[in-house]
BAFI-3210 file (N, C-alpha, C; in Angstrom, 3 decimals, decimal comma, padded with zeros to 6 digits):
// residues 138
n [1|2|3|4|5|6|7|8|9|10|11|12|13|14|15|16|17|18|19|20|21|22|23|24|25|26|27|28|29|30|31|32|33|34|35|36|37|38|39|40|41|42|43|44|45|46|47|48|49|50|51|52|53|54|55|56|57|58|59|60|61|62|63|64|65|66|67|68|69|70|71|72|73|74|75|76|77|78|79|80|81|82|83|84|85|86|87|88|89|90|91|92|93|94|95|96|97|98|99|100|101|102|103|104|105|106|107|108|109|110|111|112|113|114|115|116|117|118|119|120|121|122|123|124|125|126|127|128|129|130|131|132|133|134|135|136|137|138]
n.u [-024,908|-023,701|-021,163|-018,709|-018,830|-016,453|-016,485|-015,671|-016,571|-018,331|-018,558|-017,096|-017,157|-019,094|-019,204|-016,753|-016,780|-018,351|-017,014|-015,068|-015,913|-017,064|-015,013|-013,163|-014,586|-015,110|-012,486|-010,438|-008,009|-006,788|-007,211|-005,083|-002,893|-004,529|-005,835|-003,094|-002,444|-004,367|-006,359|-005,238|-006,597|-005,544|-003,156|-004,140|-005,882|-003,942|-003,006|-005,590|-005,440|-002,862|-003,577|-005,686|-004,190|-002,389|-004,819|-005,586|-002,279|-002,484|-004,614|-007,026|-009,701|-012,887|-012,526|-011,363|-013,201|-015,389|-013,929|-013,052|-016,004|-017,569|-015,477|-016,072|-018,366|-018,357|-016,647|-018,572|-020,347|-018,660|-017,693|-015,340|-013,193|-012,774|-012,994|-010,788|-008,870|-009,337|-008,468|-006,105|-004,782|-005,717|-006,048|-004,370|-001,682|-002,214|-001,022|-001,933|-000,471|000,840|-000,252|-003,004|-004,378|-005,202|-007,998|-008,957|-008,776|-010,508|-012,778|-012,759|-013,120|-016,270|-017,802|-017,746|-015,458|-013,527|-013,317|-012,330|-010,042|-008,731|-008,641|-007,306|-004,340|-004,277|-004,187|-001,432|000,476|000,577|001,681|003,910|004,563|004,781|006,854|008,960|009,302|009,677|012,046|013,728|013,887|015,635]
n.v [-009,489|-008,011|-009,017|-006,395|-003,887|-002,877|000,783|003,196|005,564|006,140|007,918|007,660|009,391|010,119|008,126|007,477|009,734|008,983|006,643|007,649|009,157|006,767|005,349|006,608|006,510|003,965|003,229|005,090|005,088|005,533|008,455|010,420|009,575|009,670|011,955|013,470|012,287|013,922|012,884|011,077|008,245|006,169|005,769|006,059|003,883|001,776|001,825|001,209|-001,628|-002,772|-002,608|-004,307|-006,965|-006,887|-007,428|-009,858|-011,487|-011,330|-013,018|-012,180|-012,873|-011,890|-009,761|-009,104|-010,083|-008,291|-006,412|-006,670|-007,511|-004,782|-003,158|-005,026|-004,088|-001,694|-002,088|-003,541|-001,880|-000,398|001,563|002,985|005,077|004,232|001,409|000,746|001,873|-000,582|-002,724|-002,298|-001,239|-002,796|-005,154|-006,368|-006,656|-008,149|-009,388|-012,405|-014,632|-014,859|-015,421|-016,948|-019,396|-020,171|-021,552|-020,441|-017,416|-017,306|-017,953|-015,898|-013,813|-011,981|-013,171|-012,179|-010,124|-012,325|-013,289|-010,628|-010,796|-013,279|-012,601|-010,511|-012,186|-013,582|-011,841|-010,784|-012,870|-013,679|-011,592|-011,904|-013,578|-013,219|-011,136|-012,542|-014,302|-012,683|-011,711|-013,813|-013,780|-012,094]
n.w [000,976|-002,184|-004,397|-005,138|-007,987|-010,108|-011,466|-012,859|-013,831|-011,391|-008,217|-005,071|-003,258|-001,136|000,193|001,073|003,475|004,876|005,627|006,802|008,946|010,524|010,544|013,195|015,129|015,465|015,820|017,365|018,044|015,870|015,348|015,695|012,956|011,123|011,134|010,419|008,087|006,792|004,861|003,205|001,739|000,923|002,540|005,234|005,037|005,193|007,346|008,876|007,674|009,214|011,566|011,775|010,877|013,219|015,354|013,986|014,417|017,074|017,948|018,394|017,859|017,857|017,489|015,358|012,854|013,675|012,597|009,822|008,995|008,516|007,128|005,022|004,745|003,633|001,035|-000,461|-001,111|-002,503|-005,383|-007,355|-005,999|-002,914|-002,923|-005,024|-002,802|-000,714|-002,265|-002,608|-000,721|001,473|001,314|-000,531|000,270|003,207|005,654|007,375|008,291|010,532|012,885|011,781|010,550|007,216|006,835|008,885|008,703|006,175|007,779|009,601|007,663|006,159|003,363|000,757|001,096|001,419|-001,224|-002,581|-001,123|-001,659|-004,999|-004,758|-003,939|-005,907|-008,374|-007,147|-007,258|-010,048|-010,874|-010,441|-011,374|-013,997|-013,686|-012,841|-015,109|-017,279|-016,330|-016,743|-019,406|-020,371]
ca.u [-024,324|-022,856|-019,882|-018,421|-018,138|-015,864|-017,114|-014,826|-017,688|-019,378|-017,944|-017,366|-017,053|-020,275|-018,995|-015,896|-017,018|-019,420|-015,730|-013,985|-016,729|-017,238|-013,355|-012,650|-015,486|-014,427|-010,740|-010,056|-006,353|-005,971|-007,009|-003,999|-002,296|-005,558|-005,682|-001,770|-002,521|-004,766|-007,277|-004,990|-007,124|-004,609|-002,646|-004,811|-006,579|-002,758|-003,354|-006,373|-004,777|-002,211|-004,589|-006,626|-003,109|-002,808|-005,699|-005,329|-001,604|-002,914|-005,804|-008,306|-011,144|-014,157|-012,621|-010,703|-014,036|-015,960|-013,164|-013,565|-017,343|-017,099|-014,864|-017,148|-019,917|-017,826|-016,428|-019,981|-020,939|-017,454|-017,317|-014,559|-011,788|-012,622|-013,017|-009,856|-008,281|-009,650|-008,091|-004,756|-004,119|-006,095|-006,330|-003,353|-000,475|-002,324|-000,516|-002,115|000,034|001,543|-001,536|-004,022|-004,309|-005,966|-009,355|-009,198|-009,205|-011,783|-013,963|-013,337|-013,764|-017,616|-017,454|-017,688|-013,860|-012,773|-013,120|-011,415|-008,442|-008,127|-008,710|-005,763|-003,917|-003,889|-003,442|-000,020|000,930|000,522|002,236|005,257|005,316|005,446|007,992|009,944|009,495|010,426|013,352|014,553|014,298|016,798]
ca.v [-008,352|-007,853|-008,114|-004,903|-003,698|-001,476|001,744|004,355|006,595|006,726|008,544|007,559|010,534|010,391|006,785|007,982|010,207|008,397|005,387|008,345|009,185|005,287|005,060|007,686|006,049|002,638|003,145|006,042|005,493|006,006|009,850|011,145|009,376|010,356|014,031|013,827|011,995|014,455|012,643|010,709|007,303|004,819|005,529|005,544|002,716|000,961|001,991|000,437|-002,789|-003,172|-002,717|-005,957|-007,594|-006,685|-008,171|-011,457|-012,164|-011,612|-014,068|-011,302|-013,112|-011,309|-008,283|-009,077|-010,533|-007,466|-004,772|-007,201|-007,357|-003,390|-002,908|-005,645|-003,449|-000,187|-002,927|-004,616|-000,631|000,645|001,375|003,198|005,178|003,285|-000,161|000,576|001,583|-001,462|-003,593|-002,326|-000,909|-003,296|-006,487|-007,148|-007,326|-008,479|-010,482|-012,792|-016,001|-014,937|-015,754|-017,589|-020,504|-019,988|-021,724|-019,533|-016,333|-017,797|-018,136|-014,612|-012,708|-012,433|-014,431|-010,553|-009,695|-012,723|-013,211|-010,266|-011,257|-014,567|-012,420|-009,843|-013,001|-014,247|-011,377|-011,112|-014,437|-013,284|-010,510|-012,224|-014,855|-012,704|-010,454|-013,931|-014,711|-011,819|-011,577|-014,691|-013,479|-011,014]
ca.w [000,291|-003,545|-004,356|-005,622|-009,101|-010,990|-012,004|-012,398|-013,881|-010,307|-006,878|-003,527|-002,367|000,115|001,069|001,866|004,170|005,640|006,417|007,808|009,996|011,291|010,807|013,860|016,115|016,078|015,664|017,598|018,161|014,350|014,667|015,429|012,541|010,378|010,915|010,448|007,023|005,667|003,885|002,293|001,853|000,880|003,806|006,405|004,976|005,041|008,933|009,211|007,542|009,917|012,816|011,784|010,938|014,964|015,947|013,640|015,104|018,565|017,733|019,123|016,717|017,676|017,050|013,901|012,822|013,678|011,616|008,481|008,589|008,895|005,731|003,906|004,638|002,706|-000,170|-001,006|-001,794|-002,831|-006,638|-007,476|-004,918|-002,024|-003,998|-005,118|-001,455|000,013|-002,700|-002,685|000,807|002,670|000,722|-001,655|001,216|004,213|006,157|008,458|008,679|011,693|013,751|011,448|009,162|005,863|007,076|009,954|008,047|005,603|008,477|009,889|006,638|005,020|001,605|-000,318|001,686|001,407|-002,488|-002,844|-000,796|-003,124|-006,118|-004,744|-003,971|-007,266|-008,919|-006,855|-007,583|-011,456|-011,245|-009,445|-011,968|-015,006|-013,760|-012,929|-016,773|-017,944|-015,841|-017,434|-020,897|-020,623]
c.u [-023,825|-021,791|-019,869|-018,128|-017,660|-016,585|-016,889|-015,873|-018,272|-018,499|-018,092|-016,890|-017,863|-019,669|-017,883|-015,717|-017,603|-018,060|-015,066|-014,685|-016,965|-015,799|-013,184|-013,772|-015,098|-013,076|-010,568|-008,957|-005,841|-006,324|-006,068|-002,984|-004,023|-005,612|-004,084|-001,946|-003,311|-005,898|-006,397|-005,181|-006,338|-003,723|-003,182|-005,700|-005,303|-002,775|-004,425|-006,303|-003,662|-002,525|-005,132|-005,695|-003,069|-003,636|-005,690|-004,105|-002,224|-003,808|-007,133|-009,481|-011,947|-013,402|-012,180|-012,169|-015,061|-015,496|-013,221|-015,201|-017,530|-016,432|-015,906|-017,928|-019,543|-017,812|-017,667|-020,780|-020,075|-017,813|-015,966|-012,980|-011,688|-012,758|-011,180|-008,716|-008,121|-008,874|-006,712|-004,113|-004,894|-005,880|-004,857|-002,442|-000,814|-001,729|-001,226|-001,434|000,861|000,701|-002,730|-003,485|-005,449|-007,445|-009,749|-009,800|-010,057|-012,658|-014,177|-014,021|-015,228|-016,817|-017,121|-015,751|-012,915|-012,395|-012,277|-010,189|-007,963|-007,595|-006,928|-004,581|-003,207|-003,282|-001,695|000,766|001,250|001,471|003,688|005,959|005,581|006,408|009,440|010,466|010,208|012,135|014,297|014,889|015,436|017,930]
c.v [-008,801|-007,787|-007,112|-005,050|-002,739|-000,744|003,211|005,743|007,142|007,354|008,033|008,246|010,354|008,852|006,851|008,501|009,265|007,231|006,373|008,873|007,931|005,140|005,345|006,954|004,831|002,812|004,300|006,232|005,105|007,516|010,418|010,769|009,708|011,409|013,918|013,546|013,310|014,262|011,911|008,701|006,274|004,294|005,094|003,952|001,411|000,773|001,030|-001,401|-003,636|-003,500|-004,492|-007,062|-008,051|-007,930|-009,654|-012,119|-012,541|-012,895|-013,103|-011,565|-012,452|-009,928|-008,107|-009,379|-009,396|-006,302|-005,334|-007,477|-005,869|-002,940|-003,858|-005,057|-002,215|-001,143|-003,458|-002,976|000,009|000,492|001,955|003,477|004,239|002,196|-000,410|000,392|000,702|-002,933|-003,247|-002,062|-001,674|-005,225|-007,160|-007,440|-007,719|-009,411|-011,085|-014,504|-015,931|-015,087|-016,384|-018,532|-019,838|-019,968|-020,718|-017,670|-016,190|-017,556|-016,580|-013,693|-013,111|-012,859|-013,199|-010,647|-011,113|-013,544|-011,923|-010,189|-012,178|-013,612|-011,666|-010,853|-013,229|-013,686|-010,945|-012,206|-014,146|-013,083|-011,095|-013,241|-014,354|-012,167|-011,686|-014,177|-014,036|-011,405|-012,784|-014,860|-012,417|-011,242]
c.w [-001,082|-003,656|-005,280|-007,279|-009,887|-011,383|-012,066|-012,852|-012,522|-009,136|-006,004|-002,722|-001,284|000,975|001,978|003,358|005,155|006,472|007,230|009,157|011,275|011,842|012,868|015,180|016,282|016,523|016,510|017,745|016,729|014,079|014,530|013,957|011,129|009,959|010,736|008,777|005,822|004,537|002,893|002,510|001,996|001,528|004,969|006,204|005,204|007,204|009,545|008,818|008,455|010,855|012,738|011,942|012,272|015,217|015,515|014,871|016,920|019,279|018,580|018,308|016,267|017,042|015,756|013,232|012,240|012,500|010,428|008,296|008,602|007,567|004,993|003,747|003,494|001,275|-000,664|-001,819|-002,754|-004,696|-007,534|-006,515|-004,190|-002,593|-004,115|-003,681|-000,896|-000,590|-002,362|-001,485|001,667|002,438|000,242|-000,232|002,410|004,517|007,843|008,926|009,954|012,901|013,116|010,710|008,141|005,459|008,184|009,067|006,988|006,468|008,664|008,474|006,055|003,477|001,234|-000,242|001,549|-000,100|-002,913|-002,484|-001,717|-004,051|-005,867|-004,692|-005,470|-008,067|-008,958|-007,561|-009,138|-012,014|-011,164|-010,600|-013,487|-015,154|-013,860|-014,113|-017,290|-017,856|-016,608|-018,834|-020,637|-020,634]
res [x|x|x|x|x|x|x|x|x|x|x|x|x|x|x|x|x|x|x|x|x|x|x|x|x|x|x|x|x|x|x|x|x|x|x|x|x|x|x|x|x|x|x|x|x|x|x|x|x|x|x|x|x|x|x|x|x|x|x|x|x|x|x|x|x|x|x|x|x|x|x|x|x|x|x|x|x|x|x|x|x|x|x|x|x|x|x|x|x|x|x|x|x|x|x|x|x|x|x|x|x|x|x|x|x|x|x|x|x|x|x|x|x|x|x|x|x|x|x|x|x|x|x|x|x|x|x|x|x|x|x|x|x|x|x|x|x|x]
***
């Protein structure tokens, strides 16, 4: 697969659809908190982040395994909304140190998902260290 690239010109509207459709079949004990959401992506996709979270601490592999090859498959197409969703509600705050090591979650994620975890990574890290700076000018 590709990784993904910006393109706020294009839609993922049809892709969308097409995750909320898969969403609701794999996941099924996220409809009720789905249809409660509304269609509102960045939540439920914050839903579907926690879920995997889940499955990491637990050490449930295959299945953590399976729900990140599954989003890689949306992210390797995503160009805009979802691209974005996936970075910010699924990627930037994952937390899996409460059940993996670093090589561990390397292994589970495809290369695509797990370059953009680094990248969200980093950009955290950035962000954290400018505000730091700044904070100390004042």
């Amino acid at each position: 697969m590709n990784y993904p690239e910006w393109d706020e010109s294009l839609s993922d509207k049809n892709l969308i659809e097409e995750f909320y459709r898969e969403l609701l079949i794999k996941y099924p004990e996220m409809k009720e908190n789905v249809e409660y959401n509304e269609g509102l992506l960045h939540i439920d996709m914050g839903y579907l982040q926690s879920l995997a979270e889940k499955l990491c601490k637990e050490r449930k592999l295959d299945e953590a395994r399976k729900c990140f090859n599954w989003v890689n498959s949306f992210f390797c197409r995503s160009k805009n909304e979802l691209l974005n969703a996936i970075n910010v509600s699924f990627l930037e705050y994952f937390e899996y140190h409460h059940g993996l090591t670093d090589s561990e979650l390397e292994e589970l994620m495809p290369p695509e998902l797990y370059r953009g975890y680094k990248e969200m990574m980093s950009y955290m890290e950035k962000m954290a260290k400018d505000a730091n700076e700044s904070s100390k000018e004042t």
